[in-house]
VOKE-101352 format. One line per 2 residues: number of its first residue (from 1); their letters; for each residue x, y, z of C-alpha. Coordinates in nm, 4 decimals. Layout:
BEGIN
NUM = a = X Y Z; ...
This chain:
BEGIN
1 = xx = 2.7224 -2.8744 4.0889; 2.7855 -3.1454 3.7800
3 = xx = 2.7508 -3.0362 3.4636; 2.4732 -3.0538 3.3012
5 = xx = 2.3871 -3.3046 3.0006; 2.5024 -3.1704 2.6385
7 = xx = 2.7528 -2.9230 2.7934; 3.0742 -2.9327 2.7364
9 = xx = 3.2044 -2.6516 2.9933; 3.5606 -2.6971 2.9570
11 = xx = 3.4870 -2.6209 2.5552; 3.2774 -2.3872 2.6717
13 = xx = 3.5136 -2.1872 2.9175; 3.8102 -2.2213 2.6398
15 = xx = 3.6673 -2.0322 2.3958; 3.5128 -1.7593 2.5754
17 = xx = 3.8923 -1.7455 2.7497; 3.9792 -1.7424 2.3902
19 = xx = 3.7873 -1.4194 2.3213; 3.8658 -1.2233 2.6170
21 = xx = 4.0913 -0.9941 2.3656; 3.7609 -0.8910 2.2320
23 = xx = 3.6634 -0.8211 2.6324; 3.5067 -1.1053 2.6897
25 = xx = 3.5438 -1.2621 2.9844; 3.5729 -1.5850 3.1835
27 = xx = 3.2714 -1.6903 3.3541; 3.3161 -1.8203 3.6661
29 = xx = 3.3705 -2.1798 3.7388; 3.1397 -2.4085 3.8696
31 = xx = 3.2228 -2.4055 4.1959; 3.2374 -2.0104 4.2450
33 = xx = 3.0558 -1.8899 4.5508; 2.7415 -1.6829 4.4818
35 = xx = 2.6902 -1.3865 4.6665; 2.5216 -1.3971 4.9856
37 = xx = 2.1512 -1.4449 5.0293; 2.0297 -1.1165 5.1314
39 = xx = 1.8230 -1.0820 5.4831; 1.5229 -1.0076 5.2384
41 = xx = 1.5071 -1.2992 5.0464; 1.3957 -1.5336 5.3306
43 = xx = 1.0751 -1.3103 5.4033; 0.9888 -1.3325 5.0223
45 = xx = 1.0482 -1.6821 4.9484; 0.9816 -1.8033 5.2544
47 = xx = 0.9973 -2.2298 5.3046; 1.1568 -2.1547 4.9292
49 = xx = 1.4109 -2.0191 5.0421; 1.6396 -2.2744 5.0142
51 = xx = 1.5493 -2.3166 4.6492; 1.5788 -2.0158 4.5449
53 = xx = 1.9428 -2.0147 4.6608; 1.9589 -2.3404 4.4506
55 = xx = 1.8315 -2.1060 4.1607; 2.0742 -1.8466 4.1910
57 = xx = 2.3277 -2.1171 4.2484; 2.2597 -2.2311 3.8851
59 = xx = 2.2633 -1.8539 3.7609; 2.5909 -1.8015 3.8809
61 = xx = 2.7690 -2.1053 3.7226; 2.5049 -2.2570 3.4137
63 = xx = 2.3654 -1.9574 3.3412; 2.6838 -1.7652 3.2593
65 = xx = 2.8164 -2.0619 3.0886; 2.5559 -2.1008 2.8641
67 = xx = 2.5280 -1.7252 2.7795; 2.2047 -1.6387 2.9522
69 = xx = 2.3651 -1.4306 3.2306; 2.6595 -1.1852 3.1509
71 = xx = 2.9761 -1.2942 3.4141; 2.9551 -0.9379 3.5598
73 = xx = 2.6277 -0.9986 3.6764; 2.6955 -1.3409 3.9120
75 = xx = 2.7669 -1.1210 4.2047; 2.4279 -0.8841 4.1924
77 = xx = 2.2106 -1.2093 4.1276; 1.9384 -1.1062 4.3915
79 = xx = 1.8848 -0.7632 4.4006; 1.8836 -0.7029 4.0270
81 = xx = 1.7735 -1.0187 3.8649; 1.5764 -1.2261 4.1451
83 = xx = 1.4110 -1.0288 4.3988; 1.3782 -0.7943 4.1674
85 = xx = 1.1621 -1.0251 3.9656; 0.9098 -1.0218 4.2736
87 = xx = 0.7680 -0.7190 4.1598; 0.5383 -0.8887 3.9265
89 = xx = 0.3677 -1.1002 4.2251; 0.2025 -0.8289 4.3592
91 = xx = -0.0107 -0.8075 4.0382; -0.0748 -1.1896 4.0056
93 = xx = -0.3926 -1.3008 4.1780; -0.4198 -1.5888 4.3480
95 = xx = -0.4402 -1.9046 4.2050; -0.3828 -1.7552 3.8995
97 = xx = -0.2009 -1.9029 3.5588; 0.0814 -1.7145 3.4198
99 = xx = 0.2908 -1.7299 3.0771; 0.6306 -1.5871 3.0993
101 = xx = 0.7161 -1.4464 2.7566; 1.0928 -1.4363 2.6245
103 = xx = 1.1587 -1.6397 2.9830; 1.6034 -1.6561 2.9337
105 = xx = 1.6803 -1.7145 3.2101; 1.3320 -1.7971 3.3615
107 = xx = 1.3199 -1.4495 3.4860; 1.0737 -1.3493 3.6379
109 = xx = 0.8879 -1.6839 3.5994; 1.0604 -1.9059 3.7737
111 = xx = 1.1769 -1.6355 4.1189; 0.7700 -1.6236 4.0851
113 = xx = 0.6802 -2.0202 4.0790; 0.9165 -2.0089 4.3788
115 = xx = 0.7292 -1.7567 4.5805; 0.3873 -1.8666 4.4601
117 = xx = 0.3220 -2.1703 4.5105; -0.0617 -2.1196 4.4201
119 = xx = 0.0082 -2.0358 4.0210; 0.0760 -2.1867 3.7090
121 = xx = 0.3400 -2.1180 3.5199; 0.4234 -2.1491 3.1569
123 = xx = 0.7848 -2.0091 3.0218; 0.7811 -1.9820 2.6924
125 = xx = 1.1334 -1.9204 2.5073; 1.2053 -1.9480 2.1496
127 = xx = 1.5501 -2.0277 2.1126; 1.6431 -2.3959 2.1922
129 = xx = 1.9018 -2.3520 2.4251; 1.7759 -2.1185 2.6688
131 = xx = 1.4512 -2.3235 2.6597; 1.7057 -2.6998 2.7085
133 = xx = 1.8298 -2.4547 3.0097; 1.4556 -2.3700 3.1535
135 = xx = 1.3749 -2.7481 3.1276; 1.6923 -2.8980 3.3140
137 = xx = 1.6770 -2.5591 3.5782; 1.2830 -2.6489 3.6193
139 = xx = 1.3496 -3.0073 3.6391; 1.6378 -2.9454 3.8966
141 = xx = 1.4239 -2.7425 4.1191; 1.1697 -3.0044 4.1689
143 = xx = 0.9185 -2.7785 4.0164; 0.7946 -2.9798 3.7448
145 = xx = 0.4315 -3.0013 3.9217; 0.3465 -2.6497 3.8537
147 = xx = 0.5996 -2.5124 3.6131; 0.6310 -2.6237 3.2238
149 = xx = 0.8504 -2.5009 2.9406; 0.7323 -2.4407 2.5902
151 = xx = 0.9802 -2.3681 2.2977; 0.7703 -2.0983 2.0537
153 = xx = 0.7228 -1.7453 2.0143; 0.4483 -1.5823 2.1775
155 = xx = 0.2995 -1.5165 1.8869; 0.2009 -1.8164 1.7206
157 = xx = 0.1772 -1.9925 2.0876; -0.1945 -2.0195 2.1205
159 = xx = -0.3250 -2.0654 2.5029; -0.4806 -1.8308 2.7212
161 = xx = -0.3775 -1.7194 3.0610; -0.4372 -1.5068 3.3626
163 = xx = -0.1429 -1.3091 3.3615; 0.1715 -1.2549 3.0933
165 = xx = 0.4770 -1.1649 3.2449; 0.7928 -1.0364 3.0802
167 = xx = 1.0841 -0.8845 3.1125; 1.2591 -0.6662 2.8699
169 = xx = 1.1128 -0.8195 2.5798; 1.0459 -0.5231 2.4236
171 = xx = 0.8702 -0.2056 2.3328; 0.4557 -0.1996 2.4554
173 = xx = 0.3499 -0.1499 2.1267; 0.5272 -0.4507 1.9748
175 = xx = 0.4344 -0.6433 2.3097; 0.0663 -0.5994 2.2823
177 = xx = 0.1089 -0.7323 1.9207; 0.3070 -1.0382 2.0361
179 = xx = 0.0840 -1.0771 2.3493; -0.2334 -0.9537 2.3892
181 = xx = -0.4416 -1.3199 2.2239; -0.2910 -1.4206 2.5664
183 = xx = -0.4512 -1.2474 2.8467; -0.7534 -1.0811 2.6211
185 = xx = -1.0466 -1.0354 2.7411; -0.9806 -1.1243 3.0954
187 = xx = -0.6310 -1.1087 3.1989; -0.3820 -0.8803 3.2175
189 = xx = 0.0410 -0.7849 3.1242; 0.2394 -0.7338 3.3738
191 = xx = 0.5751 -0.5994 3.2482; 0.8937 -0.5555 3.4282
193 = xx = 1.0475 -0.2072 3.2733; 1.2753 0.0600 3.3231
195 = xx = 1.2764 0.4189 3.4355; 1.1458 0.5142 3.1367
197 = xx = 0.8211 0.3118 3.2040; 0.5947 0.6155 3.2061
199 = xx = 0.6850 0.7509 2.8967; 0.6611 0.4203 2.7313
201 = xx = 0.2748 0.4042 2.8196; 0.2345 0.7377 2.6953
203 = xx = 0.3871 0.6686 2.3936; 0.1923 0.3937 2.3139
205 = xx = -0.1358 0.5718 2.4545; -0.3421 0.5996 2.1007
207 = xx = -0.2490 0.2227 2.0914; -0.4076 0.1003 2.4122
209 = xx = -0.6936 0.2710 2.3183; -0.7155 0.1122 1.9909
211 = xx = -0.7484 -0.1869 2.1871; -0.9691 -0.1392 2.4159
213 = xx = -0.6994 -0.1535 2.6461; -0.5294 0.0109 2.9294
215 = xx = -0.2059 0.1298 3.0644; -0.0754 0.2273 3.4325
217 = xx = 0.2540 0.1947 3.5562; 0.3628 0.1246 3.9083
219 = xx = 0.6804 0.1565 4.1305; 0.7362 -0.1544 4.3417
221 = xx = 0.9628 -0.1472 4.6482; 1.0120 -0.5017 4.6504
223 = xx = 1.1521 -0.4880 4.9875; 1.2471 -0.2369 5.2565
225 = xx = 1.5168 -0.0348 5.1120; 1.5336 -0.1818 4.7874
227 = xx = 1.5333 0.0436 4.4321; 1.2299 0.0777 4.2628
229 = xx = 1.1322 -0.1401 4.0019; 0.8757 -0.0136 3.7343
231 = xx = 0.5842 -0.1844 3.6780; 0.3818 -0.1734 3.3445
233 = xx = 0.0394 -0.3130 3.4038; -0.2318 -0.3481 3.0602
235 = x = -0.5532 -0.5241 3.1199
């Protein structure tokens, strides 16, 4: 794959290189072979397939270089960052408009858009270059027709939507503050979290309630074998 426009990787590599006494490393070069697409991924994505090996393609080389995926991650791409992302779909209905909040690295937005070709999806990323990234991944993918970037903070973005996706954006109280003028009345969050998912709700029980609002969470085998990602559905 070329570079992309405004990138200077060579720059880019060279002073990463630069730090590795501070253990940072190299990311891989543009060329570097992504790991293979697992048996799974072609029953999820189905006639996607091929574009969401395109996707982690661009992971693996852009998205370490420009600092939105850590180097030691390019060879887990698709268990822990795409397919993993596919536990959200479950919880989107059909036809339904989604706003991925804090998108990065357009995860899970974009793994969804790719599965689903029936929603709508908004990623919405405040910091410029992760949202330049979204725009020239999205417009690489072809996806233009039913995926759109917007550079602001969920906050002060005012739309409303079906569904708000995130992942590891942060703690459910703070998220319902950022979020919840999004999906209220008549939509829902669907939050990709950790083990510690359960607790979380509990936690932030009194403040669900508050709202008029509630909380479940839900382990997703996103395939056959795979390890269970947690869930956090408000609505």
């Amino acid at each position: 794959m070329e570079p992309w426009p405004g990138v200077d990787v060579d720059a880019g590599a060279a002073a990463v290189s630069a730090g590795s006494g501070d253990g940072v490393e190299t990311p891989p070069a543009l060329g570097s072979v992504v790991s293979p697409t697992p048996a799974a991924a072609a029953e999820l994505f189905g006639p996607a397939l091929e574009s969401a090996e395109h996707y982690a393609a661009i992971l693996a080389t852009r998205g370490v270089e420009w600092g939105l995926i850590g180097p030691r991650e390019a060879d887990r791409l698709w268990d822990r960052h795409i397919l993993n992302s596919l536990a959200v779909s479950r919880f989107v209905p059909d036809g339904a408009t989604v706003i991925d909040v804090g998108s990065g690295a357009g995860l899970p937005g974009i793994p969804l858009a790719l599965a689903r070709p029936d929603v709508r999806v908004t990623l919405l990323e405040p910091l410029e270059r992760r949202a330049n990234f979204l725009q020239l991944a999205v417009a690489e993918l072809g996806l233009e027709g039913r995926v759109r970037v917007i550079r602001d903070r969920a906050e002060t973005h005012r739309a409303s939507y079906d569904v708000v996706t995130c992942r590891a954006v942060s703690a459910l109280p703070k998220l319902l503050t950022w979020t919840m003028h999004l999906f209220y009345p008549d939509g829902r969050l669907v939050a990709l979290k950790g083990a510690s998912a359960q607790a979380e709700v509990a936690a932030a029980d009194r403040d669900l309630r508050r709202r008029r609002l509630s909380g479940s969470v839900a382990s997703v085998e996103v395939y056959p074998g795979a390890d269970p990602t947690f869930v956090v559905l408000v609505r």
